[in-house]
N, C-alpha and C positions, 0 to 999 in steps of 0.2 A: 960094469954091471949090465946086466941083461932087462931091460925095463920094456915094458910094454904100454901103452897108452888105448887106454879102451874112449872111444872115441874124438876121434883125429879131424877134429873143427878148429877155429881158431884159438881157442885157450889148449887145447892139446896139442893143435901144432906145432905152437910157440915152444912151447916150454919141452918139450920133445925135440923140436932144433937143436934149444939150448944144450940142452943134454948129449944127443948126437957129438953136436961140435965137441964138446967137452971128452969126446971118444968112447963114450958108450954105447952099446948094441942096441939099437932102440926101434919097434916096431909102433906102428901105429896102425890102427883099427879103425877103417872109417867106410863112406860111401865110394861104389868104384870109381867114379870121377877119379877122386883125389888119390886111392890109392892106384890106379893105373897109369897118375901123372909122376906119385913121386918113385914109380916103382921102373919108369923109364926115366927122367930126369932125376932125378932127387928130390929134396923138398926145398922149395926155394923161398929161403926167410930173408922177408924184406925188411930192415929195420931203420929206412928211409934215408939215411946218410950212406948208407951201402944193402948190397945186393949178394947173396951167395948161394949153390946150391947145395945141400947136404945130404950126404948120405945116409939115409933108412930102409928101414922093411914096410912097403904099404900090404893090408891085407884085409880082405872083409869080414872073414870070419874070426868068430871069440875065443876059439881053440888056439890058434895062435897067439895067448896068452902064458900058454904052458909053457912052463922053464922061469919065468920070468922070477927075479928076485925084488921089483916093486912093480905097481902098478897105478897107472896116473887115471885115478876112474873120472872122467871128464864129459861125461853125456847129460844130456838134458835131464832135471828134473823130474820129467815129464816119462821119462824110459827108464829109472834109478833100477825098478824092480826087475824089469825084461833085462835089464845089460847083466846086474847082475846072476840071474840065475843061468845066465848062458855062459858066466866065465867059471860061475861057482863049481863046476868039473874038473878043473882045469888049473887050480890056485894048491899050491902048497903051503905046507903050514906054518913056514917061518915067511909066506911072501909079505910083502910092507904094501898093504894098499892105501894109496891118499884119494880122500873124496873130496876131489878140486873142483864145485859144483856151486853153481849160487841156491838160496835156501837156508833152512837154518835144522832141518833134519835130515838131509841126504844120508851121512854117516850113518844114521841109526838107522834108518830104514835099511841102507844095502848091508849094513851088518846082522839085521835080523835074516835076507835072503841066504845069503851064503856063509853065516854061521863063525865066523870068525871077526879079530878086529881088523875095526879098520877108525883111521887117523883121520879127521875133522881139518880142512886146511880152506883158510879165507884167500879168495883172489884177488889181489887188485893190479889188473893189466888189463891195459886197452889194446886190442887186436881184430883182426877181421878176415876174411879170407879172399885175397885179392882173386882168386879162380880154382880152378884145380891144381892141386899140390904145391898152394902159393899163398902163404901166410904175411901179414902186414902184422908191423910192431907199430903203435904208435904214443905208446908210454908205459912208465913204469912196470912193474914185473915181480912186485917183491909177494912174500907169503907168508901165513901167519896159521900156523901147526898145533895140533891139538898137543897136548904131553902122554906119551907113553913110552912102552920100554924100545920100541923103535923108530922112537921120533928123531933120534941122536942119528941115526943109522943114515935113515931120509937124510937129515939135513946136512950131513957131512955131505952126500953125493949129490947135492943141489946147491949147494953152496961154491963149490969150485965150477960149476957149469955158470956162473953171475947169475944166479939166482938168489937174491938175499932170503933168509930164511930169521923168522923167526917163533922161538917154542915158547906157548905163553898157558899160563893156567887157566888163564878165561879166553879159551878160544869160544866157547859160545856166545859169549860176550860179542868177543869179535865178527864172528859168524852172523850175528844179530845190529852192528853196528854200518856191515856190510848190505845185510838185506834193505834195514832202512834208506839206504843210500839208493839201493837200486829202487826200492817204493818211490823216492820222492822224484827219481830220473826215467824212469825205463819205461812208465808206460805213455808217460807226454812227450819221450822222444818217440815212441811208436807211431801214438794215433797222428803225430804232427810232422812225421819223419823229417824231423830236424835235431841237427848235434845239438850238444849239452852248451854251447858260446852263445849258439843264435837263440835255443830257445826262449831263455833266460832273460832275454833283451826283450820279451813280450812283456807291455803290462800287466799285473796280477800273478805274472805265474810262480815267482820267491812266494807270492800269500797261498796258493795252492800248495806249494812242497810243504812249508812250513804246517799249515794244516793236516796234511798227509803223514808228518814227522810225527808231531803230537800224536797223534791216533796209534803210531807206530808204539813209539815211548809207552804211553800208556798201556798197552797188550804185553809189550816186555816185561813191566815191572808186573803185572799180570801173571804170567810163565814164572816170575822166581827172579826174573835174567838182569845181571848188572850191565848195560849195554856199554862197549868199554869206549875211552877217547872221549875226545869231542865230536859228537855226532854231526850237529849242526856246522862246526867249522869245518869238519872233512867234506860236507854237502857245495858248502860254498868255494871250497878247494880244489872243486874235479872241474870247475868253469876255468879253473887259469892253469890246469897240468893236462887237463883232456880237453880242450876247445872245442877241437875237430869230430870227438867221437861221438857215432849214433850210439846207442844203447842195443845190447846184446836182442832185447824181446824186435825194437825195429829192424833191424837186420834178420830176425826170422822174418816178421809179417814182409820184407820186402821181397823177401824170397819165397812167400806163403807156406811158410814152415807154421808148424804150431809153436808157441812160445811158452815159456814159461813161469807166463804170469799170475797165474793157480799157485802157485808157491810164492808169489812175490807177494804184491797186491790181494791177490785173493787169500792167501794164507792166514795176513791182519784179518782181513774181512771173516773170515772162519773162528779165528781163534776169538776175535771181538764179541762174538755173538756167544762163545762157550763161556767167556765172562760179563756178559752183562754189558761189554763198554762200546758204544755208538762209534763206528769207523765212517760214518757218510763219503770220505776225499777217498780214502780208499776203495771204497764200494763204486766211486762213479767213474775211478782211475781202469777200475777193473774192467768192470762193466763195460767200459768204450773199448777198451782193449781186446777185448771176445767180439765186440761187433767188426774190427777191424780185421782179426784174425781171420774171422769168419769168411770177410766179406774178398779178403786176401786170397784164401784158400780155395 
């Protein structure tokens, strides 16, 4: 299959390796660094027990999105609308777009841009980008798919690349069970740039998430949203399967990227205030995290 990955950061790279290897034509869309590295070398997926380089298309531009039969829409939050109206020329009408995006309305937003569907999919994989056209795997990998008439489609060509895939009814659920996780992790890895092992060793800081959590809960049920799983056991889970990992929003502020914590954090904090319900952990989570960005940038 011809797949195209609209921005080729760590959750794109990854998962576009995966694919590659698996013998698919696969282009990725990113900044020149990375595609000038993987467009002389390869892309080189490190998944710590071993090392290989793979063969893809690096390219900067969104027009090299055309032909593609899916598309891994992988950009920041923060860009959902810009990425999309720059592929939206360029997208056919049976393409399968997935919005592999933390958040909990990226799908709707880029399907109101460019006018077609597109497939709601939760991430959970830790990754990073060790340099130019040099991806780091450092756990898990699996997805969780919204249901439409080409969700089967996606997941059959994601599933032989070892991509576990799974199609669930309450993917907003999921989407929503996801964001929580990142609220109670991503901005106190930020301002403290410290992984999710060490943080957690600081006194207070289980009573911060856990406050953070509540506020969360409470806005969901808020929204309509059944938050699915066990929220709070998957919080306490990512200390013993992700020790080592910073959170996505720290790994921008270290590289003075802007983050995406206006959809995390600040999104409860918005949605809180359109119902009445007091988010304080979230409002101070945020709040620090824009003074660091800032002060990053």
């Amino acid at each position: 299959m011809k797949i195209a990955v609209m921005g080729a950061g760590a959750v794109g790279c990854y998962y576009g390796a995966m694919l590659a290897r698996a013998g698919h034509d696969v282009t990725l869309i990113g900044r020149a660094a990375h595609v000038d590295a993987m467009n002389r070398d390869g892309l080189l997926l490190d998944l710590g027990t071993s090392q290989e380089y793979v063969a893809v298309t690096g390219n900067t531009d969104a027009a090299s999105v055309s032909g593609s039969e899916m598309i891994l829409f992988c950009v920041k939050s923060t860009d959902t609308a810009d990425a999309g109206l720059q592929i939206k020329p360029f997208l056919g009408n049976d393409t399968i777009i997935l919005s592999m995006q933390n958040g909990v309305d990226n799908a709707e937003r880029l399907q109101d841009v460019i006018g077609q569907p597109v497939i709601p999919v939760v991430v959970y994989v830790a990754t990073s980008m060790g340099g130019p056209g040099h991806v780091k795997h450092h756990g898990r990998g699996e997805l969780v798919m919204g249901p439409s008439p080409q969700s089967n489609m996606a997941a059959d060509t994601l599933r032989p690349a070892k991509i576990p895939v799974e199609i669930s009814d309450n993917a907003d659920g999921a989407l929503w069970a996801k964001m929580i996780l990142n609220c109670a992790y991503n901005a106190i890895s930020a301002i403290t740039q410290t992984s999710y092992g060490d943080l957690v060793k600081q006194d207070g800081i289980w009573d911060v998430m856990r406050n953070a959590v509540d506020e969360c809960v409470a806005v969901a049920s808020a929204c309509g949203v059944t938050v699915s799983g066990d929220v709070w056991g998957a919080i306490e889970k990512i200390v013993e399967t992700m020790p080592a990992q910073f959170s996505s929003t720290a790994q921008d502020l270290a590289r003075g990227k802007p983050s995406e914590i206006d959809y995390l954090n600040g999104y409860i904090v918005r949605k809180g205030r359109e119902f009445g319900i007091p988010t304080p952990t979230n409002l101070t989570l945020h709040a620090l995290t824009k003074l660091c960005e800032n002060k990053a940038r």
